[in-house]
N, C-alpha and C positions, 0 to 999 in steps of 0.2 A: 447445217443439219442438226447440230447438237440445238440451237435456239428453237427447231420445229419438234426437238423431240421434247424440250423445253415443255411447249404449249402444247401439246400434244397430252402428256402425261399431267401438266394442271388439267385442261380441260375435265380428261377423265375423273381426276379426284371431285374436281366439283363437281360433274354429274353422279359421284356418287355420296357427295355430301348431300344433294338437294335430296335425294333419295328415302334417305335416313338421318334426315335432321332431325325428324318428328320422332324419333327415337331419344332423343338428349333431352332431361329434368331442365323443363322450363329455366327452374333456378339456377340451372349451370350456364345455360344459353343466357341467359340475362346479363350471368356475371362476365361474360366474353362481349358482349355486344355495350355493358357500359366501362370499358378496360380502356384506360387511355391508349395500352399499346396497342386495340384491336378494332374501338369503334370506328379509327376513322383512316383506316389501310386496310382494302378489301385483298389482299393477301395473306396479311397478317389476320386478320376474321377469318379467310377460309383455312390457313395454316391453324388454328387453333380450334376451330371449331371439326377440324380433320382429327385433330388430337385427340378430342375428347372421343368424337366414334371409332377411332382406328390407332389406340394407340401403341400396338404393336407395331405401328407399321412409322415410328420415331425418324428410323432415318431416311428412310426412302421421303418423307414430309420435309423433311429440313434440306436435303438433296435440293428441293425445287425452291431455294432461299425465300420461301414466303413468311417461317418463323426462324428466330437465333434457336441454336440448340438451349440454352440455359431456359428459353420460353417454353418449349417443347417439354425440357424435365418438368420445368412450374407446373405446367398444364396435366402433365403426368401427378406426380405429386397431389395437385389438385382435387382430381378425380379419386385418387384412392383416400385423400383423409372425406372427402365428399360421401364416399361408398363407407367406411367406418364409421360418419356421424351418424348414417340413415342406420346401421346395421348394431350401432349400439342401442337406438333405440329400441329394436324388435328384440335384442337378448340382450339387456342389462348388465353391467356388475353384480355380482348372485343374486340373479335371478330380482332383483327391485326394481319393480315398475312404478317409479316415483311419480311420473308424468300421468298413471293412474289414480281418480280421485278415491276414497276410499268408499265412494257409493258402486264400484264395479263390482264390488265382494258380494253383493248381493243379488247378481245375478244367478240365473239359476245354471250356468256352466259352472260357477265356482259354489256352489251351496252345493253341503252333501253332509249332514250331520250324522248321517248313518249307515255313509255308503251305499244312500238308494239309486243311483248311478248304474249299478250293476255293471256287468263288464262286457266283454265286444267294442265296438267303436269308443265306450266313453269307460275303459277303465281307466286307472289312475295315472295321469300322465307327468310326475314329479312337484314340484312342490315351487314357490314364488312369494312374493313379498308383495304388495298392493297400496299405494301411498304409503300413508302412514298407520295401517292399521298396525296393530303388534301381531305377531304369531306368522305362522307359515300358512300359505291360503294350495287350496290342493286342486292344479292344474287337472281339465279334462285331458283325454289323449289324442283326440281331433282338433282341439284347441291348440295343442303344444305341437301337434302337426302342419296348423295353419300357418304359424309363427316363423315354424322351421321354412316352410314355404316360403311366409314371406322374404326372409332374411335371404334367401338364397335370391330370387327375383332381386331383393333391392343389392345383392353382390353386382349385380349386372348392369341394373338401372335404378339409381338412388333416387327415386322421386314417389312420395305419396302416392299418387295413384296407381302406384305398381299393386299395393295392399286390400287395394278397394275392389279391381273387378277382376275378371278372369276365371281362372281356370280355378287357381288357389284361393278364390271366394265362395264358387259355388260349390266345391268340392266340402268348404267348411259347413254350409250352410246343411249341404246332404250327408254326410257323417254326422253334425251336430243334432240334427232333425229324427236321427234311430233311437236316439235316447229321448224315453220319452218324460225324464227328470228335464232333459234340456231342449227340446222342442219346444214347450210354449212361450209364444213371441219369439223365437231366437231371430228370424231372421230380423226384425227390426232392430230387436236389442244388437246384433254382431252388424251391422249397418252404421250404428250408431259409432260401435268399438271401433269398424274400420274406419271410421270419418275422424276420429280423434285419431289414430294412431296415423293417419295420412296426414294430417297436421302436424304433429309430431315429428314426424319425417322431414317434412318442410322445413321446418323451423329449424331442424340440427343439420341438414342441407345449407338453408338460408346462411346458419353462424358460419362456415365457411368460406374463408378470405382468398378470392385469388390475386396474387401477385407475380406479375412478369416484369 
């Protein structure tokens, strides 16, 4: 009885891995499938690859002896310096967005010599650093909204293309769009910003070592 409830209870976890695989940042999936301890033991793959969706669910996973518990914390661990690399990106150490070149400052969300911005959707939304320009560059409030957006998405699911479409894309596009300082070109010019800044993501994803 106990070896049917055994397989009974994997079964069920991998029908719910297959489910919501496509849920897991490519990059984290990559880094389970080329793991010495995971590529070539399909319980050990599906015990870690459980991990990464469900990782609340630690012991009941290690229960069906597919991963050691020390894999399990890895895998934990994992995933949250995985969610701090993406989430440092979208909010910097104060506020310096290094990984921005210093040709962003010239768009017209950060151009406001005279605070012709006006207020409603695009009043002033705090202040930021932009490559290497010197001085403080003056956040819109749809834009500092986008960010927060994103940042909360990538808490959930660390992967670039969290930033690019959706809900908290076009919501930017249409807040960004009332202002009519920042309307022209925005949506190509913030296409542009979300494809670097989904790169970006990647990359601090990417540096991320897993070790079991």
């Amino acid at each position: 009885m106990k070896y049917e409830m055994y397989d009974v209870a994997k079964r069920v976890l991998r029908e719910r891995v297959r489910a919501n695989i496509h849920l897991i940042p490519p990059i984290m999936l990559a880094a389970v499938e080329m793991n010495a301890e995971t590529s070539q033991n399909a319980d050990a793959h599906l015990g870690a690859v459980a991990m990464l969706l469900f990782p609340e669910e630690l012991e009941d996973i290690v229960d069906l002896e597919l991963i050691k518990t020390t894999q399990a914390n890895s895998l934990v661990v994992y995933r949250k310096e995985c969610v701090a690399a993406a989430v440092e990106v979208a909010m910097p150490a104060h506020n310096h967005y290094r990984w921005m070149s210093d040709h962003w400052t010239t768009v017209n969300w950060f151009k406001d010599s005279k605070g012709q911005h006006g207020r409603g959707n695009c009043n002033e939304g705090g202040n930021c650093f932009i490559g290497q320009t010197s001085g403080k560059i003056m956040m819109r409030f749809w834009w500092r909204e986008y960010i927060y957006a994103a940042k909360a998405e990538l808490e959930k699911w660390p992967c670039g293309s969290s930033v690019q479409r959706g809900e908290i894309f076009d919501k930017a596009i249409k807040d960004g769009s009332q202002c009519v300082k920042c309307a022209p070109g925005l949506e190509g010019q913030l296409r542009k910003f979300a494809a670097l800044f989904a790169s970006e993501v990647d990359k601090a994803v990417s540096s991320v070592q897993l070790v079991l």
